[in-house]
C-alpha angles and dihedrals in degrees: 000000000000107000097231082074091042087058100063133079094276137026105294100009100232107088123161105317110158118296094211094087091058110041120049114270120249147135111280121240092274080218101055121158103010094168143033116292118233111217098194097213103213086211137059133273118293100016124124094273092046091053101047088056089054096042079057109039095077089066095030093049087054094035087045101044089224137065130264113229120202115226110186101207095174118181145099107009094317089301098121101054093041093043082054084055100049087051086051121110103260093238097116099253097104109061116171129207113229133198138209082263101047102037087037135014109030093076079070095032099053126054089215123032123202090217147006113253086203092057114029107039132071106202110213108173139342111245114201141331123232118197122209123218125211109222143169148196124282093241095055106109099233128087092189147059086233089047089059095046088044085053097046083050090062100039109028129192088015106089104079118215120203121209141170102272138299117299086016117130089247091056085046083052095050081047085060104040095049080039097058095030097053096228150125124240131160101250114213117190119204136189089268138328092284093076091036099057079052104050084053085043082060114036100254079117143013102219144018136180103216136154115273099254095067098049107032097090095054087046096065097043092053094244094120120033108232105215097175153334125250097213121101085241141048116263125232093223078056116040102148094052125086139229114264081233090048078055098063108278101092133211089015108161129167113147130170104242131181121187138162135263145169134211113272122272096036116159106274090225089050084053107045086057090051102053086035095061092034095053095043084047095055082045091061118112108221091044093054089053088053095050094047097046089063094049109278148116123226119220117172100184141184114268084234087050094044084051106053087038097063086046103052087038092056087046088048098045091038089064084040099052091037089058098047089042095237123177143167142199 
């Protein structure tokens, strides 16, 4: 993440100061909204952006007046559910869900785009961060993240490293991490970071970088190594882990994120409710105990903060895929 959010008191730094400063100010539709709202998910059922809509809708749909309904719109990177936003009405009743790869990295991933994150989105708030932690098996001869740097270096191209699929934000993280640490590893790409963490569980292969959901319990129990987190920061379900920048390779960063937009040309006042009773949502206590508990970091910003984030972070992945080469179809 860029390192002026890292600096401040949370994890970006730029958590829910008043918006009035940064939309125009002006009275709200007195009958908005007068309908269910529709928050187009880019992933499938049951995944981590799924579930943070749902952890908020119970206080958004009383504070709101009107219910949030979930459309999973999987597929490509998350480009078909957010190009069906950009093609929405602006009325604030489509909303869409965005993650790191669709808001990001697939303008440098994918030769065509079905829309222009600069034009037809409005950002409004960034939801939650996910790290991702780059474990091992047991049986792997290395106790830290230098060791297994140290061992690649002598045997290079043979330690095989497992991810979430190609283009996902955990294969740009193995990119990174091979980048920064000069070394070869076989990279094997896997319908998301549950297999993965598996495959690794089991020996297929010897390491894998996966969200922390999916590791955390074999962690614990001592059935996958945890090297190191991707995070800028140290996490408090890992205390005892470094930062893959603590390790060596400073100022690593490569972090899941999810975070809200509209289509372009939404009402400023429509606008200005929405990112007021989202972000007051992700500052509720008890919500933030439930996101955290599953694995992820709330982050409620500034639409001035979610903007200049998802520009500083495409600069940043396009150096990273151009130099590993990484294309999609």
């Amino acid at each position: 993440m860029n390192r002026r959010f890292v600096q401040c008191p949370q994890w970006l730094g730029v958590l829910a100061f008043a918006f009035s400063a940064s939309l125009p100010v002006g009275a709200q539709p007195t009958d908005y909204p007068n309908k269910p709202i529709k928050v187009v998910v880019t992933f499938p059922p049951g995944g981590s952006s799924d579930a943070i809509i749902r952890m908020l809708s119970p206080r958004l749909n009383d504070k709101l007046g009107q219910p949030l309904v979930v459309d999973n719109r999987p597929g490509a990177g998350g480009n078909i559910g957010l190009a069906a936003v950009a093609k929405a009405a602006p009325d604030g009743y489509t909303l869409g869900v965005g993650a790191a790869g669709g808001l990001t990295a697939n303008v440098s991933l994918y030769p065509q785009m079905p829309f222009d994150v600069a034009k037809d989105f409005a950002p409004i708030t960034m939801l939650a961060a996910i790290p991702f932690v780059l474990v091992g098996h047991p049986s792997l001869p290395a106790d830290t993240l230098q060791q297994v740097i140290a061992l690649a270096k002598a045997q290079p191209g043979k330690l095989s490293i497992g991810h979430g699929g190609n283009g996902t934000a955990m294969h740009l993280s193995t990119a990174l991490l091979t980048q920064m640490a000069d070394i070869q590893l076989i990279e094997v790409p896997y319908r998301g970071s549950g297999p993965a963490a598996m495959d690794t569980l089991s020996g297929q292969v010897q390491l894998s970088i996966t969200d922390l959901p999916a590791a955390l319990q074999h962690i614990k129990t001592g059935k996958l190594k945890a090297f190191a987190v991707t995070s800028p920061k140290r996490l408090s379900s890992l205390p005892d882990v470094p930062t893959v920048s603590e390790t060596g390779l400073t100022g690593y960063d490569s972090t899941g994120w999810f975070g809200l937009v509209a289509p372009a040309n939404t009402a400023a006042p429509i606008l200005k409710r929405l990112h007021a009773e989202f972000t007051a949502a992700l500052n509720d206590e008890a919500i933030k105990l439930q996101m955290r508990n599953s694995g992820m970091e709330p982050i409620a910003t500034s639409v001035e903060g979610f903007d200049a984030y998802i520009k500083s972070e495409t600069q940043k992945w396009a150096k990273v895929i151009r130099q590993a080469n990484i294309k999609l179809n």
